[in-house]
C-alpha positions in Angstrom: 91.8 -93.0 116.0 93.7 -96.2 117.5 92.3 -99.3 116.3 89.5 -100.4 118.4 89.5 -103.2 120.8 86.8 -103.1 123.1 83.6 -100.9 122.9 81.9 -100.3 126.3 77.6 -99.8 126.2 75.4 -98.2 128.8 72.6 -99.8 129.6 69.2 -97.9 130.0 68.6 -95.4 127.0 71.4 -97.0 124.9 71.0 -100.5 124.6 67.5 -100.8 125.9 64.6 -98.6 126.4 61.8 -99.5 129.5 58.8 -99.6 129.1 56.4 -95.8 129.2 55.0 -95.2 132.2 51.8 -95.8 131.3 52.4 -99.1 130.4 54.4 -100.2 133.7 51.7 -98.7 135.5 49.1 -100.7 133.8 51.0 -104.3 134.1 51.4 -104.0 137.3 47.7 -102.8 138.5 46.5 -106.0 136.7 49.0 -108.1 137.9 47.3 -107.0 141.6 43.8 -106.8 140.2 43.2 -103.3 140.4 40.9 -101.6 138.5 41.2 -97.7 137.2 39.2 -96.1 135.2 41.1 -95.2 132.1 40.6 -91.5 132.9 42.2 -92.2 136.6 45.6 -94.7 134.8 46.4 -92.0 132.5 46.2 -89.0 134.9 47.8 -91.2 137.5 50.7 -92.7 135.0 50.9 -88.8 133.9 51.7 -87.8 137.6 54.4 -90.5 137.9 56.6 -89.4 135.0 57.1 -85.9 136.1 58.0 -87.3 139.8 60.4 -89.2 138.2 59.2 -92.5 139.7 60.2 -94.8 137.3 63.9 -95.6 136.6 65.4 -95.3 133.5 62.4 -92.7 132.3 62.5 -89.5 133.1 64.4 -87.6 135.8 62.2 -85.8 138.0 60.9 -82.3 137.1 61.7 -80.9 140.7 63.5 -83.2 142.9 61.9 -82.7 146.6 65.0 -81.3 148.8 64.6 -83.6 151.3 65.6 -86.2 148.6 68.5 -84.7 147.1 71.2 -86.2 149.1 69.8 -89.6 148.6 69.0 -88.6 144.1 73.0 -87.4 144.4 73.8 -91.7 145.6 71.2 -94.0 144.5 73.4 -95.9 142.2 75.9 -96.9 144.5 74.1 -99.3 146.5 70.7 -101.3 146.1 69.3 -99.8 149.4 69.7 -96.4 148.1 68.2 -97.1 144.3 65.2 -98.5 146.1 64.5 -95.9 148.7 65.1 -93.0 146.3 62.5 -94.6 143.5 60.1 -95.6 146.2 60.2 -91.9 147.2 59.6 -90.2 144.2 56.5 -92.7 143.6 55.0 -92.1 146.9 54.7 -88.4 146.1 51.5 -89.8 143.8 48.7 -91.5 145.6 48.3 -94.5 144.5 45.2 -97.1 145.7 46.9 -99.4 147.5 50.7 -98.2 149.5 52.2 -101.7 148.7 51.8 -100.6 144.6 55.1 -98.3 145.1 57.1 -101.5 146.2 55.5 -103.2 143.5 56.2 -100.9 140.7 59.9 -100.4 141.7 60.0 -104.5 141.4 58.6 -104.7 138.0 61.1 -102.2 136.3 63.3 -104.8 136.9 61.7 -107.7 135.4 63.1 -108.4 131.8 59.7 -108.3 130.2 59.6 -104.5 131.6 63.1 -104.1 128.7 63.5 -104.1 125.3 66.7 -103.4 123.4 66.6 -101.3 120.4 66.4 -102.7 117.3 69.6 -102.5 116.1 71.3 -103.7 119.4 71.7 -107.6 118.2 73.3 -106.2 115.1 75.4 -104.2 116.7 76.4 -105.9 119.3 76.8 -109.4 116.8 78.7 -107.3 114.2 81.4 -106.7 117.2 81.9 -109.9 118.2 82.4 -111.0 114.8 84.9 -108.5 114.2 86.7 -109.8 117.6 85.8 -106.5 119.5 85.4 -107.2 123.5 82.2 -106.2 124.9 81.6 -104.2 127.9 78.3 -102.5 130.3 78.8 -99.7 132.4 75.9 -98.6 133.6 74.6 -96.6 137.0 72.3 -98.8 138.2 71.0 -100.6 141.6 70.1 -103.6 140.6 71.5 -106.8 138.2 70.8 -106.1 134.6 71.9 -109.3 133.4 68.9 -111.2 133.7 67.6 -108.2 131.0 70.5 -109.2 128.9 70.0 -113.2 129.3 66.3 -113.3 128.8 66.5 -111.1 125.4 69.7 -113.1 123.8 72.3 -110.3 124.2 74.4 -111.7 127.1 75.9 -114.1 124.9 77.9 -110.7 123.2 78.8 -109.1 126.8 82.1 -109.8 128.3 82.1 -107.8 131.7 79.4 -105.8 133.4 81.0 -102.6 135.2 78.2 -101.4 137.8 77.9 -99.1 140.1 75.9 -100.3 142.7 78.3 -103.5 142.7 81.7 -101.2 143.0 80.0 -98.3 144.9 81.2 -95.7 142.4 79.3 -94.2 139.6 79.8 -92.2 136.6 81.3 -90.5 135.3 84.0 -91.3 138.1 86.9 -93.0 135.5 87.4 -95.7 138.0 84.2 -97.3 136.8 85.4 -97.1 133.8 88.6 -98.2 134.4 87.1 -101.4 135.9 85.6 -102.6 132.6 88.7 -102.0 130.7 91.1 -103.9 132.9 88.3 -106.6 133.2 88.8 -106.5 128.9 92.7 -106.2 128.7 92.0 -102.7 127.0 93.9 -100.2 127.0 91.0 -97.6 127.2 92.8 -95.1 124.5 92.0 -98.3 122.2 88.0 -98.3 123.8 85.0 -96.7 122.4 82.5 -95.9 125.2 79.1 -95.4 124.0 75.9 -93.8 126.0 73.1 -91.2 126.2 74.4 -89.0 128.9 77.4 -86.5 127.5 78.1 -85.6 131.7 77.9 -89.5 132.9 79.1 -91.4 130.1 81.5 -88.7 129.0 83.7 -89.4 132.1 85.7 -92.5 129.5 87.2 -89.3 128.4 89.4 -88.7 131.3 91.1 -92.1 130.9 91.9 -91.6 126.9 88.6 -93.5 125.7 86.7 -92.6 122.7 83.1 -91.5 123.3 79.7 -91.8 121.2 76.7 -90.5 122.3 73.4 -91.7 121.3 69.8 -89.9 121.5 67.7 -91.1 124.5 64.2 -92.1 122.7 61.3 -94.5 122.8 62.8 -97.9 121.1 60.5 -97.2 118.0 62.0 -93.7 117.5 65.9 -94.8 117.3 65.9 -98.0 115.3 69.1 -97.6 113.9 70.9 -95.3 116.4 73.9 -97.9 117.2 74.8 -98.9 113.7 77.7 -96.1 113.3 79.2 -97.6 116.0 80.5 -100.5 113.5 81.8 -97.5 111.1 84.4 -97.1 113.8 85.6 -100.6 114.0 88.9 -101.0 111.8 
């Protein structure tokens, strides 16, 4: 392999985890000062998984059909990330409507993040090396708050996203964006993410890829660290 000189991350599943379902359901009932019965959160946080409610956990079981065009282009705008997420939650009754607006606002709050344990390492050990950093992630919203309030933005030199270019992955021009932002010629970039189909679009441009295992924060502590083995 061509010696490395940037390494691109995704975001959600690869450098951080959110939070279970459970637990962002919980946060933000007490935040409003509703009361469930533990019975009624778990069955109700149980519901919301499955529907696919809460971004970056799982993908919806069934996907309604009268959602599917809007599922096929929620990362290319903020408009669209919000209504399709707001959807899929309001297919679970909740006690009070406003909740669906006010769970989809708390999976962006930094405290609703945290990056696996091995991302500071990592992501250190890279720019010690003098390896450029990149994000490429298909997202609606600004992640870099997530990164500035946990100490990582200090290691990220460009954030591709698709909300902010209208393209997603694994379209290579999204890709492409990060590695001119870097000066990389992308068959001298390492692209690393949980998603073989989105994140395995690098491919087309001559990028090395990496795939890491989707999983809980406390399941994967150590899941990034090969990524140094490939820095020369």
């Amino acid at each position: 392999m061509t010696a490395l000189r940037a390494v691109l991350f995704d975001f959600s599943g690869t450098l951080f985890r959110v939070e279970s379902t459970e637990a962002w359901l919980r946060t933000v009932l007490a935040d409003r000062d509703i009361s469930l019965s533990e019975p009624d959160l778990a069955e109700t946080a149980r519901a919301l998984e499955p529907a696919g409610a809460l971004p970056g956990g799982a993908n919806p079981s069934r996907l309604p059909g009268e959602l599917a065009g809007l599922w096929e282009v929620r990362d290319q705008s903020s408009a669209q990330h919000r209504a399709a997420y707001t959807a899929l939650s309001r297919q679970v009754p909740l006690p009070d409507p406003a909740l669906h607006d006010a769970l989809y606002e708390r999976h962006m709050s930094p405290a609703a993040w945290s990056p696996y344990p091995d991302a500071v390492e990592v992501l250190a050990g890279l720019r010690e090396r003098g390896i450029a950093v990149g994000v490429v992630s298909n997202i609606g919203w600004d992640p870099r708050p997530v990164f500035r309030a946990h100490g990582l933005d200090r290691f990220v030199n460009t954030y591709a996203l698709s909300y902010e270019h209208g393209v997603r992955k694994p379209d290579p021009r999204l890709f492409r964006l990060a590695c001119t932002a870097l000066d990389a010629d992308p068959r001298t970039v390492l692209m690393v993410g949980d998603d073989p189909d989105r994140d395995g679009g690098a491919a087309a441009l001559g990028c090395a890829v990496r795939f890491v295992d989707h999983l809980p924060a406390d399941r994967r502590p150590d899941g990034l660290r090969p990524v140094l083995d490939q820095v020369v």
